[in-house]
N, CA, C and O atoms as a GROMACS GRO file, in nm:
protein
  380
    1UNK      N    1  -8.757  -4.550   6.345
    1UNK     CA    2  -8.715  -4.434   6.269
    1UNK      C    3  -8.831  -4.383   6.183
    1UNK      O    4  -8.886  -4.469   6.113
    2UNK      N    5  -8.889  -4.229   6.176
    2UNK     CA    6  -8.964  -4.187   6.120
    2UNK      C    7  -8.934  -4.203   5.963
    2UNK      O    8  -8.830  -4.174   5.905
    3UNK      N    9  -9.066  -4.261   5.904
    3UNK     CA   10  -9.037  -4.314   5.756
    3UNK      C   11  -9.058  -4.172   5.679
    3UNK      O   12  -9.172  -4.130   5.658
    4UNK      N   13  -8.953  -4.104   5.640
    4UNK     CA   14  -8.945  -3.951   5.586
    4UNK      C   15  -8.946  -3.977   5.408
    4UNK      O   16  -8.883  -4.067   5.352
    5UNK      N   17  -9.011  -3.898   5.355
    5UNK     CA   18  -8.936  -3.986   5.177
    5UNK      C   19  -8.991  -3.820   5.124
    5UNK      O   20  -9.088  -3.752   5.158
    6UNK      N   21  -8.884  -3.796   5.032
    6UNK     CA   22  -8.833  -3.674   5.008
    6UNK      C   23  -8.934  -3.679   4.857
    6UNK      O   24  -8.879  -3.730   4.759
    7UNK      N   25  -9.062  -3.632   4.841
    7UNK     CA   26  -9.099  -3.571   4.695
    7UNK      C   27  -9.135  -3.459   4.629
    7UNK      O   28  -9.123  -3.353   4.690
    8UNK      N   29  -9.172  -3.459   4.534
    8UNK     CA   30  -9.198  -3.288   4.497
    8UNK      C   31  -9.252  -3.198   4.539
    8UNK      O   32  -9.373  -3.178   4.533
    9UNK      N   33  -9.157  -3.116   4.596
    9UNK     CA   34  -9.231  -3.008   4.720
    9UNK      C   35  -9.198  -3.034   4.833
    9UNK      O   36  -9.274  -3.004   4.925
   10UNK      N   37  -9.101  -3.085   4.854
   10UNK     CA   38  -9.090  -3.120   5.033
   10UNK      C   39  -9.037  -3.284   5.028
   10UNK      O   40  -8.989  -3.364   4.949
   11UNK      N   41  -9.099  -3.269   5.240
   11UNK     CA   42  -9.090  -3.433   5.316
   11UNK      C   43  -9.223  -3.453   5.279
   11UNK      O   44  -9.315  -3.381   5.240
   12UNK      N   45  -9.203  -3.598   5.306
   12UNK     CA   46  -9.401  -3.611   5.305
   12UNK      C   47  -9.346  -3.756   5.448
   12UNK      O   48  -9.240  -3.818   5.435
   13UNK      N   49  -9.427  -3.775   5.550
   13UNK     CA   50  -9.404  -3.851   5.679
   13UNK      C   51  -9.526  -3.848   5.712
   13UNK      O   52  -9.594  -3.745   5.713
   14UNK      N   53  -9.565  -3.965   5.743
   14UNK     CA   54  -9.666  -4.040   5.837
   14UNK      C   55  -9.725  -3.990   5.969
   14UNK      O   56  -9.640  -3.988   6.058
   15UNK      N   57  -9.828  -3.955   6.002
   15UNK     CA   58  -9.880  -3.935   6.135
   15UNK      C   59  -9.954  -3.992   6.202
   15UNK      O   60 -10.067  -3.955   6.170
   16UNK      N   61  -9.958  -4.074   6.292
   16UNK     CA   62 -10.058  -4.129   6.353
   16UNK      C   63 -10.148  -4.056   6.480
   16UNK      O   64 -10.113  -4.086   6.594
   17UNK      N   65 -10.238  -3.983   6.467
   17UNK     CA   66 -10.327  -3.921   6.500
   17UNK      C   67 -10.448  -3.960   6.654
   17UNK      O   68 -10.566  -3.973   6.621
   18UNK      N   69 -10.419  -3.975   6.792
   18UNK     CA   70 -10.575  -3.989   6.848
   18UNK      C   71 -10.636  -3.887   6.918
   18UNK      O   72 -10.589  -3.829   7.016
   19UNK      N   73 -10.745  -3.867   6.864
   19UNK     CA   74 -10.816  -3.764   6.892
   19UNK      C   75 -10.840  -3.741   6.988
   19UNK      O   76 -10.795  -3.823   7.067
   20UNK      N   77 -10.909  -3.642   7.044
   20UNK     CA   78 -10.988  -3.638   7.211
   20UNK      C   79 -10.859  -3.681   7.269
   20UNK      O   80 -10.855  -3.801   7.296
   21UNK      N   81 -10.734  -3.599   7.301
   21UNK     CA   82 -10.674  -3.597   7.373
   21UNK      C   83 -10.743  -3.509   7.469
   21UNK      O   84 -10.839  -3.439   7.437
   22UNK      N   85 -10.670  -3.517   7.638
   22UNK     CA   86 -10.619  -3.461   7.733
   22UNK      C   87 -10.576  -3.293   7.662
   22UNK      O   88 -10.645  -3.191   7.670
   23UNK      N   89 -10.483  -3.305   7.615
   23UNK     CA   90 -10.421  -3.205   7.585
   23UNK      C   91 -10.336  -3.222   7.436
   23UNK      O   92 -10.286  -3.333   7.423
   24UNK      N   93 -10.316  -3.133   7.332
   24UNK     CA   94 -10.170  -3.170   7.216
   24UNK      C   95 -10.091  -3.194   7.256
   24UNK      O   96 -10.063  -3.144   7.365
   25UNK      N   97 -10.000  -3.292   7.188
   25UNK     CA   98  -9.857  -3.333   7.242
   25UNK      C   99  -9.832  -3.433   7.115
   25UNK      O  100  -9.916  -3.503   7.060
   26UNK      N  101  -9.713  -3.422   7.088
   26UNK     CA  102  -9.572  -3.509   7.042
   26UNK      C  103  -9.588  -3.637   7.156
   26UNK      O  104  -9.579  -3.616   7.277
   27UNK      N  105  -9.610  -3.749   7.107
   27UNK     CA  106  -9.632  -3.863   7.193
   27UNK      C  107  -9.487  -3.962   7.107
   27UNK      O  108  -9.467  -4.078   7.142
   28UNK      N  109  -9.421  -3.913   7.025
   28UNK     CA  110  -9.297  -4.009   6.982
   28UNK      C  111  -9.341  -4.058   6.851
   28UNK      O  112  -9.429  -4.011   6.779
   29UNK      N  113  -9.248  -4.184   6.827
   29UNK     CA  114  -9.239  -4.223   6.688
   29UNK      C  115  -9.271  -4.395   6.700
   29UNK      O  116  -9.206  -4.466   6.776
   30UNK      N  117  -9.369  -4.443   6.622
   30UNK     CA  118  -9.406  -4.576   6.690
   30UNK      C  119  -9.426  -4.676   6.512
   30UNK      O  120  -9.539  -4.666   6.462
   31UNK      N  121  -9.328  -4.757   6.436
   31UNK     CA  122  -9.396  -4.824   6.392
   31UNK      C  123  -9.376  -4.740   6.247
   31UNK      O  124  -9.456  -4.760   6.156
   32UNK      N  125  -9.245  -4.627   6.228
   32UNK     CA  126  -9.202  -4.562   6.107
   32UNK      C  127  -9.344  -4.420   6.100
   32UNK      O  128  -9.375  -4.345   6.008
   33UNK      N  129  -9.392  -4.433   6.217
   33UNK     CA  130  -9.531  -4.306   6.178
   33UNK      C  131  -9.474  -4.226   6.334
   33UNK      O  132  -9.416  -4.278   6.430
   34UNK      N  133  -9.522  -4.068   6.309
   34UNK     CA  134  -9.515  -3.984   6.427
   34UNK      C  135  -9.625  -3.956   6.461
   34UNK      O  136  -9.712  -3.883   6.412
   35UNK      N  137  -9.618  -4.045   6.584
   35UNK     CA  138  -9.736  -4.026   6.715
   35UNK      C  139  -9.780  -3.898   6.746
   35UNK      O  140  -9.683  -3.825   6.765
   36UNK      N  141  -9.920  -3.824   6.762
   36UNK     CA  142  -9.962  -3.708   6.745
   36UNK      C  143 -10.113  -3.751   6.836
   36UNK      O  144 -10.201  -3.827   6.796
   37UNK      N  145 -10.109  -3.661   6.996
   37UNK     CA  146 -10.196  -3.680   7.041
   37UNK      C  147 -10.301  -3.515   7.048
   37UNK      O  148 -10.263  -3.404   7.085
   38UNK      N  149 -10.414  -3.550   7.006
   38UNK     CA  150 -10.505  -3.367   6.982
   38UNK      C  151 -10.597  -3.372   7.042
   38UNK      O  152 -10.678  -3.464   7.035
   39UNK      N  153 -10.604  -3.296   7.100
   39UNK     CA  154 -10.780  -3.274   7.186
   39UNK      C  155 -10.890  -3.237   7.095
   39UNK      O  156 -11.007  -3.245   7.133
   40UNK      N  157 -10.856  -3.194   6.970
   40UNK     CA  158 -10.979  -3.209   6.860
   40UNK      C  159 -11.040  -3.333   6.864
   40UNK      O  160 -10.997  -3.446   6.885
   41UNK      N  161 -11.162  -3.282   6.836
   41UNK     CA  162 -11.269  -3.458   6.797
   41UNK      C  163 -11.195  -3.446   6.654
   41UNK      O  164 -11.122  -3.370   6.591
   42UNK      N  165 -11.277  -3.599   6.643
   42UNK     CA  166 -11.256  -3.609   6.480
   42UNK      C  167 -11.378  -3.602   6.385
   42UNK      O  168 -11.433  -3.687   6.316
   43UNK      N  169 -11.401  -3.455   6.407
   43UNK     CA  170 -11.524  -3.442   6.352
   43UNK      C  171 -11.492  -3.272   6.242
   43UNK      O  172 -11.415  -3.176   6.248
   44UNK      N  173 -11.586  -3.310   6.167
   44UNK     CA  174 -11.593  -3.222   5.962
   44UNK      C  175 -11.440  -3.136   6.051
   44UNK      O  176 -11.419  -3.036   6.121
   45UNK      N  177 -11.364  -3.254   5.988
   45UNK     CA  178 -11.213  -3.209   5.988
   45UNK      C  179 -11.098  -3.116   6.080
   45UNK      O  180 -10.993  -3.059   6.049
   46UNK      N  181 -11.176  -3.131   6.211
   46UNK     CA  182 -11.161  -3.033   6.320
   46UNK      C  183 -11.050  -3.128   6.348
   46UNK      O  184 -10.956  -3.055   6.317
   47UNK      N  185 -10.996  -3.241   6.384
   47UNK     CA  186 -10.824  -3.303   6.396
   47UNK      C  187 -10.741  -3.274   6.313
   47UNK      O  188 -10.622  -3.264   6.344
   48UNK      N  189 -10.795  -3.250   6.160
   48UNK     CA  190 -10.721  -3.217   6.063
   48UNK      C  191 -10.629  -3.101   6.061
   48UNK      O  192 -10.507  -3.090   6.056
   49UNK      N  193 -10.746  -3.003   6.070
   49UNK     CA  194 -10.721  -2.818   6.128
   49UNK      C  195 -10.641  -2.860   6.181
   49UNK      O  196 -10.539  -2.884   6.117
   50UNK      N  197 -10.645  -2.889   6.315
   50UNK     CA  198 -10.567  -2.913   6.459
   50UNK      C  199 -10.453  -2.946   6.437
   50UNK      O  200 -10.372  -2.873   6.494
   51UNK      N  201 -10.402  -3.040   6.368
   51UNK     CA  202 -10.302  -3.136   6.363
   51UNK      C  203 -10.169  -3.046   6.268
   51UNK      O  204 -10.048  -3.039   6.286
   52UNK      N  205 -10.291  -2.967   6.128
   52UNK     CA  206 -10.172  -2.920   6.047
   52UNK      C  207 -10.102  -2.754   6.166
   52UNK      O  208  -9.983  -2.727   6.177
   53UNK      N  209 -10.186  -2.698   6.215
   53UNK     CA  210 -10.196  -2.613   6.323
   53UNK      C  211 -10.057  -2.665   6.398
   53UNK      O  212  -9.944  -2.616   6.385
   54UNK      N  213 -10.097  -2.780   6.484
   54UNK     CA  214 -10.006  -2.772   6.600
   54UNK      C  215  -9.882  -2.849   6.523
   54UNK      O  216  -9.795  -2.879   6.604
   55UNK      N  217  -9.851  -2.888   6.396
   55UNK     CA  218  -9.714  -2.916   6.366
   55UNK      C  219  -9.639  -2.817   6.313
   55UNK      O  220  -9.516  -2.814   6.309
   56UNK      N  221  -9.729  -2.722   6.267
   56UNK     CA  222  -9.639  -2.581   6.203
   56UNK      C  223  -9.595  -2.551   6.288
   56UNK      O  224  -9.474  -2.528   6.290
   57UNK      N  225  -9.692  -2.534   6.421
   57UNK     CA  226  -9.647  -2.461   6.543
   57UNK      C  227  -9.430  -2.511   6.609
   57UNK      O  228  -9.315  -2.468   6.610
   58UNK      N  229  -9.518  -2.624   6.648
   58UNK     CA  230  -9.415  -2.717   6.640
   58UNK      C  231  -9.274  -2.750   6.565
   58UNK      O  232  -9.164  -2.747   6.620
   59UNK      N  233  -9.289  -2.769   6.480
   59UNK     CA  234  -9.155  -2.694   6.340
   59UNK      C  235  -9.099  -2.528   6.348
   59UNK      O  236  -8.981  -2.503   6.326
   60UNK      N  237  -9.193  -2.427   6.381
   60UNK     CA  238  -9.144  -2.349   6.364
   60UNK      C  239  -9.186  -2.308   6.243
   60UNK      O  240  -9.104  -2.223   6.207
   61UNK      N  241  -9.273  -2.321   6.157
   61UNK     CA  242  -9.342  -2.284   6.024
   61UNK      C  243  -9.466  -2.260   5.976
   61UNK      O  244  -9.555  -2.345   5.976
   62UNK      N  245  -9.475  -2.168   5.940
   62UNK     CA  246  -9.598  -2.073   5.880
   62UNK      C  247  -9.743  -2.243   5.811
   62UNK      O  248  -9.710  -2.330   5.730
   63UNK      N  249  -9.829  -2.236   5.853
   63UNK     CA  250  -9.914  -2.337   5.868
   63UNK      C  251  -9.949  -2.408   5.658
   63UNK      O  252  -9.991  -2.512   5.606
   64UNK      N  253  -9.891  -2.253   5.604
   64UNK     CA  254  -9.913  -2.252   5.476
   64UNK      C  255  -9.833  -2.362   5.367
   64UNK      O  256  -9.860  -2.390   5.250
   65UNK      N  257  -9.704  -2.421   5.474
   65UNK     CA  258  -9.570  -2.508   5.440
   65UNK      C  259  -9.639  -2.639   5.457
   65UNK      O  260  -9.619  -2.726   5.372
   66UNK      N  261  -9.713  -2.662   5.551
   66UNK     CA  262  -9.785  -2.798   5.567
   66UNK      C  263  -9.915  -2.834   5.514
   66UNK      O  264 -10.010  -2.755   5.521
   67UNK      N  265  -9.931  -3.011   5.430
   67UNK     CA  266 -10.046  -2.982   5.375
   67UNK      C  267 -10.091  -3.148   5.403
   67UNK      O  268 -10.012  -3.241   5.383
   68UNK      N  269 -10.206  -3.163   5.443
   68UNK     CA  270 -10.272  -3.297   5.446
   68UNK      C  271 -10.255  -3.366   5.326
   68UNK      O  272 -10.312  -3.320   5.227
   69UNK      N  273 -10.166  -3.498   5.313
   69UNK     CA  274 -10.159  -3.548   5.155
   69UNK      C  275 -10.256  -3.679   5.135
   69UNK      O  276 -10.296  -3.726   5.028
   70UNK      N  277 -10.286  -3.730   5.286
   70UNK     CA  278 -10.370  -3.845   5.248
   70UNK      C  279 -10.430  -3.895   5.392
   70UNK      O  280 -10.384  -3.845   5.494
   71UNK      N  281 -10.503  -3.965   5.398
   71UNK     CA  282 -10.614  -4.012   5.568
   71UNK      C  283 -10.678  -3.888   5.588
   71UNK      O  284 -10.692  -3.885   5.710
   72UNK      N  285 -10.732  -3.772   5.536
   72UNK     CA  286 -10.849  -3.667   5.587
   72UNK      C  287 -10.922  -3.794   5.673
   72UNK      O  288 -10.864  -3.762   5.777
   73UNK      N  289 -10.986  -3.888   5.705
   73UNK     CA  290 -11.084  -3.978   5.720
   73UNK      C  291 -11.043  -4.067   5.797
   73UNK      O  292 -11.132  -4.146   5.829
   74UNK      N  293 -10.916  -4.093   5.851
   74UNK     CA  294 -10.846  -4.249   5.923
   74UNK      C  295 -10.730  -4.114   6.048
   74UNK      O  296 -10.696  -3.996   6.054
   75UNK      N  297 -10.718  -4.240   6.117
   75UNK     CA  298 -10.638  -4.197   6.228
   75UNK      C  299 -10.491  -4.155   6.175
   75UNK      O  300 -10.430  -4.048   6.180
   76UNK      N  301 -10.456  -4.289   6.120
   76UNK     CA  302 -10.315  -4.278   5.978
   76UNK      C  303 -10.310  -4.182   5.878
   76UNK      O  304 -10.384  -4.184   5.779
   77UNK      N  305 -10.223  -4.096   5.902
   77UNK     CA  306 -10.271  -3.971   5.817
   77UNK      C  307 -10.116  -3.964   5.721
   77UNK      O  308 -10.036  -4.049   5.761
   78UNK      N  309 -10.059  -3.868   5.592
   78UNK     CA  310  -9.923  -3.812   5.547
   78UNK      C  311  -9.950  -3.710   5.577
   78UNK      O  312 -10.067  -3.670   5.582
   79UNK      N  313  -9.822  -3.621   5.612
   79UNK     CA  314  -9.825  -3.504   5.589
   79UNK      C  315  -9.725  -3.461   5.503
   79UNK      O  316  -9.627  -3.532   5.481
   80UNK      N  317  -9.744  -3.315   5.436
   80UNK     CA  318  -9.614  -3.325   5.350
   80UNK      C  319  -9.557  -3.147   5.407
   80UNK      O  320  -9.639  -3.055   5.409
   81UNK      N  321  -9.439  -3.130   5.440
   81UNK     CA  322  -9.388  -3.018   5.525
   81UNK      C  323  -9.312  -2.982   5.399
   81UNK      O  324  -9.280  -3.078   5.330
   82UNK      N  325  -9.268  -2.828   5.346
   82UNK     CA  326  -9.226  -2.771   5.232
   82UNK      C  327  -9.086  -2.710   5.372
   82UNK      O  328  -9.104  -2.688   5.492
   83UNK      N  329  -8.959  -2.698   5.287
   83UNK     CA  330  -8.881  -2.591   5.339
   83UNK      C  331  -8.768  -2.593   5.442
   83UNK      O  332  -8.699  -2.501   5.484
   84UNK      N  333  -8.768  -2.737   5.476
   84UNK     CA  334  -8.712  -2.890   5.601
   84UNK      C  335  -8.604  -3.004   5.504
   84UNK      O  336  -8.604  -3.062   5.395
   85UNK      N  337  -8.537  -2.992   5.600
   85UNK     CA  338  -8.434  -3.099   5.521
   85UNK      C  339  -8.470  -3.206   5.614
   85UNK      O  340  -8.515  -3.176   5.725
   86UNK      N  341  -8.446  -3.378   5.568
   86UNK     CA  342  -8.487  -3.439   5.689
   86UNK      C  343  -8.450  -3.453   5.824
   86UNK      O  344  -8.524  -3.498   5.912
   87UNK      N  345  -8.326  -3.413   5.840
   87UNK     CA  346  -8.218  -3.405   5.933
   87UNK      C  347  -8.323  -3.283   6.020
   87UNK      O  348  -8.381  -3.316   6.123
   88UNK      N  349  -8.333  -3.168   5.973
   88UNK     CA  350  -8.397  -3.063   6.023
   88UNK      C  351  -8.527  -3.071   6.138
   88UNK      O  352  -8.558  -3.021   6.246
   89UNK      N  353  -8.586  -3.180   6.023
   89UNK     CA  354  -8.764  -3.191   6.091
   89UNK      C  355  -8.735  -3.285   6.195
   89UNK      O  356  -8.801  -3.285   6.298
   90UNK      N  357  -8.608  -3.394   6.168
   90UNK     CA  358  -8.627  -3.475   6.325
   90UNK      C  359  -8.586  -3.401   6.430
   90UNK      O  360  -8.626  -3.430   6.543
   91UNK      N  361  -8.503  -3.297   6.411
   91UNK     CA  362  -8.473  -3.185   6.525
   91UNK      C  363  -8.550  -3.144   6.579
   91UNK      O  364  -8.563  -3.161   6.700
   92UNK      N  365  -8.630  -3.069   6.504
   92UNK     CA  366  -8.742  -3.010   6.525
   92UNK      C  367  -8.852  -3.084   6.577
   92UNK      O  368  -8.925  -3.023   6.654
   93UNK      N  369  -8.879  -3.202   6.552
   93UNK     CA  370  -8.985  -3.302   6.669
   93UNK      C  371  -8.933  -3.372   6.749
   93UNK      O  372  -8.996  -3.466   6.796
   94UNK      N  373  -8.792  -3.345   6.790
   94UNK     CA  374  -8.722  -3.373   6.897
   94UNK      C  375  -8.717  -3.551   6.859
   94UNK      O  376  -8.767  -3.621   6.947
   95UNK      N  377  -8.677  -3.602   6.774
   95UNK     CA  378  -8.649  -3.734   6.732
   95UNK      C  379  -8.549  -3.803   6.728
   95UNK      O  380  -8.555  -3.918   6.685
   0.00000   0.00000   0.00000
């Protein structure tokens, strides 16, 4: 189960990130973190871009709702989504 925890301003949930994908994709939920595969390198923050990019996409929300809260630098990343109830966002990543 995606570890979701509700704080000021939103969800904030776990991503686990590998770079140099094949292609983007929703790879599932592994370990309370959501699996996130990107064809960005992980280079001066080009997975980062990528990642907040293809989950807005993904949700259905303006890129401005999502914000990197912690791992800029590690594969293990938070994100924190504004505007989502939790029920909502597992819909929305098909969970």
């Amino acid at each position: 189960m995606l570890d979701i925890q509700t704080v000021e301003g939103g969800l904030s949930f776990p991503v686990r990130v590998s770079p140099r994908a094949s292609r983007d994709q929703l790879a599932g939920e592994a370990q309370g973190s959501l699996k996130v595969r990107l064809s960005a390198p992980p280079v001066e923050g080009a997975a980062n871009l990528a990642l907040i990019r293809f989950l807005a996409k993904a949700l259905g929300l303006p890129r401005s709702q999502l914000r990197l809260l912690a791992g800029h630098k590690s594969r293990q990343k938070r994100v924190l989504v504004q505007g989502l109830e939790p029920a909502q966002l597992l819909r929305r990543l098909g969970l």
